[in-house]
N, C-alpha and C positions, 0 to 999 in steps of 0.2 A: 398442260393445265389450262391456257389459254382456248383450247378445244371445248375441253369438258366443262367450261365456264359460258361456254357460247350456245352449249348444245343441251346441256344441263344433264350429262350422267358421264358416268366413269366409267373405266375397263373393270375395276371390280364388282361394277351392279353388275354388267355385261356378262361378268366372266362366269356366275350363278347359274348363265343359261346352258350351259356349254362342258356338259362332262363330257370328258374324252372317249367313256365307250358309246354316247349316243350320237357324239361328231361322227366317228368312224361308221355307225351306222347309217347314218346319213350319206357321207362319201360313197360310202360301198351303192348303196342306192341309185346313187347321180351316177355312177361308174356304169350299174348293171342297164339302168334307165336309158343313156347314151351312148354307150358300146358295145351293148349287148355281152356283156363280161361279167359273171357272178364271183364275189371275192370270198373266200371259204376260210376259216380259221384252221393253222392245221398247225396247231402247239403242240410239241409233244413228237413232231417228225422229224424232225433234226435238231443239232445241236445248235445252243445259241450261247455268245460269251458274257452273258449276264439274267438272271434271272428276271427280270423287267422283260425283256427284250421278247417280240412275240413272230411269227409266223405264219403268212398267209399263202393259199394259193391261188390265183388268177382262173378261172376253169369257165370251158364254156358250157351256159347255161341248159342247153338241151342234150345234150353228148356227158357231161361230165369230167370231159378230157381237160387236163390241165395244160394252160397254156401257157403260164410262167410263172414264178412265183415271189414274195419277197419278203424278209423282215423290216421288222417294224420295231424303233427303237424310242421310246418316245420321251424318256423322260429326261432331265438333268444329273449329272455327278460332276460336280465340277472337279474332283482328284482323278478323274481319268477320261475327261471326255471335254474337248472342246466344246467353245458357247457355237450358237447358231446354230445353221439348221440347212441339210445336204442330202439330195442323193445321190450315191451310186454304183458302179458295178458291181456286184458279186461274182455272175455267168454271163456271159454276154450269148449271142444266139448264133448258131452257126450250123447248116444240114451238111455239112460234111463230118463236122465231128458232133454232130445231133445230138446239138447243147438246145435245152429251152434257157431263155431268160431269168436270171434272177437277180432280185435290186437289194439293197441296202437304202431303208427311208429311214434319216436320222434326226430326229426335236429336241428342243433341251427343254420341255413343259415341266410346269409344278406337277412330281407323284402325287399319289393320295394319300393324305393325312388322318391317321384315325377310321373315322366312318364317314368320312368323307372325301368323295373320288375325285383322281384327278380333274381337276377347272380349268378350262382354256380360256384366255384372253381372246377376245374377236380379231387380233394380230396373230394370234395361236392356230384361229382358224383357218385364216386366209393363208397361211405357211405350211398346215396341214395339206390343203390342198392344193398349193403352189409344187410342193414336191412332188405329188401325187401324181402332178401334171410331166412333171419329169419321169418318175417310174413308168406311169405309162406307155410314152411316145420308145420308153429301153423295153416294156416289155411286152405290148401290142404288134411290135414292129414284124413284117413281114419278108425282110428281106434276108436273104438265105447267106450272106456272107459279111461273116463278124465285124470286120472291119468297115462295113457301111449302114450295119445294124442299128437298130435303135437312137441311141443319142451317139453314136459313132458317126464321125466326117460330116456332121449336122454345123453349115457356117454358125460363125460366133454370133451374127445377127439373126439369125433363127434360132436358137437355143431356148432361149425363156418361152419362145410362144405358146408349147402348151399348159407350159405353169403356168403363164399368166390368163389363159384363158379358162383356166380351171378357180382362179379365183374369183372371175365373174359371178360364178353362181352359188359367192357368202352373201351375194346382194341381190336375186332371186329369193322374195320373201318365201312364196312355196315350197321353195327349195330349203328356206331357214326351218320353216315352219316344221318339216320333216323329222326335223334332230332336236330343233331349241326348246330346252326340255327347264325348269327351275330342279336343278335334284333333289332338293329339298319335296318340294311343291307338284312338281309336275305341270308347274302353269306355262303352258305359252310365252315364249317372247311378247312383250307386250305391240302393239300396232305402233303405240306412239314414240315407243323405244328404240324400233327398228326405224323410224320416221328418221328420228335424231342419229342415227346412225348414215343414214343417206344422205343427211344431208351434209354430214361430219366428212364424207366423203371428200368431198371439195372445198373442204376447208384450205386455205392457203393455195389452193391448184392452180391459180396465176404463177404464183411466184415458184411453186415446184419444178411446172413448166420453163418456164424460164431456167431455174438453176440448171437442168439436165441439158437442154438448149444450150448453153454458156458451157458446161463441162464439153460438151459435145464438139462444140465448133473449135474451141482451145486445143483441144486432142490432136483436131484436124489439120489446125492451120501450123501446130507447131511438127506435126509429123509432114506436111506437102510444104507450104511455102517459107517456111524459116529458115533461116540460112547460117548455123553457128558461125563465127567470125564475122559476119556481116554489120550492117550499122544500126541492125535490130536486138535486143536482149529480148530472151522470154518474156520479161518482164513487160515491152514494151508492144509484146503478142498482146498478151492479156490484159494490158489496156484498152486495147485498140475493141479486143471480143468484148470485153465489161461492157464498153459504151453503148456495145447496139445489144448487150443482154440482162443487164443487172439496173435494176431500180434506182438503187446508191453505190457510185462506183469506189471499187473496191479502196481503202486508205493508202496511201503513198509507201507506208513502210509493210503493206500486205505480202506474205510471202507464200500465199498455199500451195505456190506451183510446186514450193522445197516436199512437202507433202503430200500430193498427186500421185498418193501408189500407184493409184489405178493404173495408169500411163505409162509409167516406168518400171514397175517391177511387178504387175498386179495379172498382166496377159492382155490388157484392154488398149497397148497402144492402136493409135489409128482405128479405134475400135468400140471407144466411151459412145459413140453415137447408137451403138444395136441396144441398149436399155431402152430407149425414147421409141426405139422403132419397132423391136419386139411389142411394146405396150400399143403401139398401131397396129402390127399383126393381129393381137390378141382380141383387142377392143372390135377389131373389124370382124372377125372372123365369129366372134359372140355377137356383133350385128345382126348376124348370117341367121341366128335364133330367131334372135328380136322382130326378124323381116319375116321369120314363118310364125310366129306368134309359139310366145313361152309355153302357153296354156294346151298350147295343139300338140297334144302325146304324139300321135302317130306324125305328123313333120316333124318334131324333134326328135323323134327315134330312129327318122329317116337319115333327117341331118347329123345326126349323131355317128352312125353308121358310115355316113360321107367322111367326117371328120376322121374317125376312125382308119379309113381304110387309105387316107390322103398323108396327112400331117403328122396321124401319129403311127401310121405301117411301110411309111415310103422311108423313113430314116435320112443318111446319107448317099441314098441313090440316085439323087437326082437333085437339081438345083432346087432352093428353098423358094424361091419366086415361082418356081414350074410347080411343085406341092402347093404352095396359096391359093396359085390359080387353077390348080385341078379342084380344090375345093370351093372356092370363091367364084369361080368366072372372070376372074380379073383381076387385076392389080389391087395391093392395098392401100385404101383411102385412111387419113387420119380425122377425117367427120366422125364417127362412131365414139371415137378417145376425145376428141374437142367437149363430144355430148356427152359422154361420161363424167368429165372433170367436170363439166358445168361450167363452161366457157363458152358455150353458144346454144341454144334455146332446139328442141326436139326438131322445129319444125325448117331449121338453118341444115341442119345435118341430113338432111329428109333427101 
């Protein structure tokens, strides 16, 4: 609420712009646009375990050969389906036993109501395309043996990168401008709308940073230098990390460590730091755009292709720093995510 009082609009103006078959058509675009990969509806070719539930296939554009494929589950039932929002395997890819890929992309969106079609929230968006970013890297992947396929043997700190670099481009106006549609209207997103939206962006992104930072290092310090028995309690970790990462240190009778799934039962021990560094991957790697300019088709088709053929067809075959830098040239910088979050001015990150 605090957001939408600063910025002066709401996820429900927002959410007008954003019916769910013109997102999708929009994604499918940014897909065909960047990876040279056409998405084809192909409802009606297999069986699916709920009538909502829809089907696509992956095919390349000049050939028509299919090259993987996936359903698309998009909506809410909270009597038989978990909230949030996942993807994955169905097939995975394998030339010996000459499997193509296939994914399972799952949403909990508002269905359509009446004559009126499903509305994504601008969070609905960025989620649509965050998995997306996931199905892809399972079904683009080029490597011939299942077990290092796709999102297979992919370290835990590379995981989100190409989701999160598939969210970059809900903040490519052109790219908004493609889909965001009023369904009612058909008007445009408005310029000044999407304005408040950019700069909604970095709202609170000090303190974000920090809290992931503070999660991060706690993770670390209490899986490498703590010592149970010793003359440290966790408690006295997590003082020690607050001081150098939290604004107001935490209350004397603060207990969140009791609660810290992540860390102990969630998969993320030694491991809460790949969220913060994935979003450095991502942010960097959408750099990579930014440095051939958004507007230049033919380099971003180029680069796209690169990306394609790096991060999201290497899989588990090779170390995730060696894929960066076969796309990148280099290691990756957190300058690109400073400039995104609006923590240091275009010309600092240059």
């Amino acid at each position: 609420r605090r957001r939408e009082a600063l910025y002066s609009y709401s996820d429900e103006e927002l959410r007008q712009y954003f019916p769910l078959d013109s997102v999708l058509k929009g994604l499918f675009g940014v897909i065909e646009r960047l990876f040279d990969a056409r998405v084809v509806a192909a409802d009606g070719e297999v069986d699916v375990w709920h009538p909502d539930v829809r089907f696509f296939r992956l095919e390349d554009p000049r050939t028509g050969e299919t090259r993987a494929s996936f359903f698309l589950d998009s909506f809410a039932r909270p009597e038989e389906k978990r909230g949030g929002a996942w993807m994955d395997v169905c097939v995975g890819r394998s030339a010996v036993l000459d499997r193509k890929p296939v994914a399972y992309l799952t949403c909990n969106g508002s269905p359509p109501v009446g004559d009126t079609p499903s509305l994504l929230s601008f969070r609905d968006v960025e989620t649509l395309f965050h998995e997306m970013g996931h199905g892809l890297q399972h079904m683009l992947t080029t490597v011939p043996y299942a077990d290092a396929a796709g999102i297979n043997n992919v370290e835990w700190d590379a995981v989100e990168l190409p989701s999160q670099f598939m969210e970059n481009w809900c903040y490519h106006k052109p790219t908004l401008d493609s889909f965001a549609r009023h369904h009612e209207t058909g008007e445009a997103l408005p310029a000044d709308l999407f304005a408040k939206v950019e700069r909604a962006r970095h709202f609170n992104a000090g303190l974000g940073m920090l809290r992931q930072l503070y999660f991060a290092k706690l993770d670390m310090d209490l899986h490498s230098t703590f010592s149970p028995g010793g003359d440290k309690t966790p408690f006295d970790v997590q003082a020690e990390v607050a001081a150098d990462y939290t604004v107001l240190a935490p209350l004397p009778d603060d207990k969140f460590l009791c609660g810290f799934s992540h860390i102990f039962a969630g998969g993320y021990a030694a491991g809460y730091y790949s969220y913060k560094w994935a979003e450095v991957m991502a942010a960097d790697a959408f750099g990579a755009f930014e440095e051939e300019g958004l507007e230049d088709e033919a380099a971003v088709g180029d680069l796209g292709i690169k990306f394609r053929d790096t991060v999201l067809a290497l899989g588990g075959s090779r170390h995730p720093s060696d894929v960066f830098k076969s796309f990148r040239g280099r290691d990756p910088s957190p300058k690109t995510l400073l400039r995104q979050s609006g923590l240091v001015g275009a010309a600092s990150s240059s």
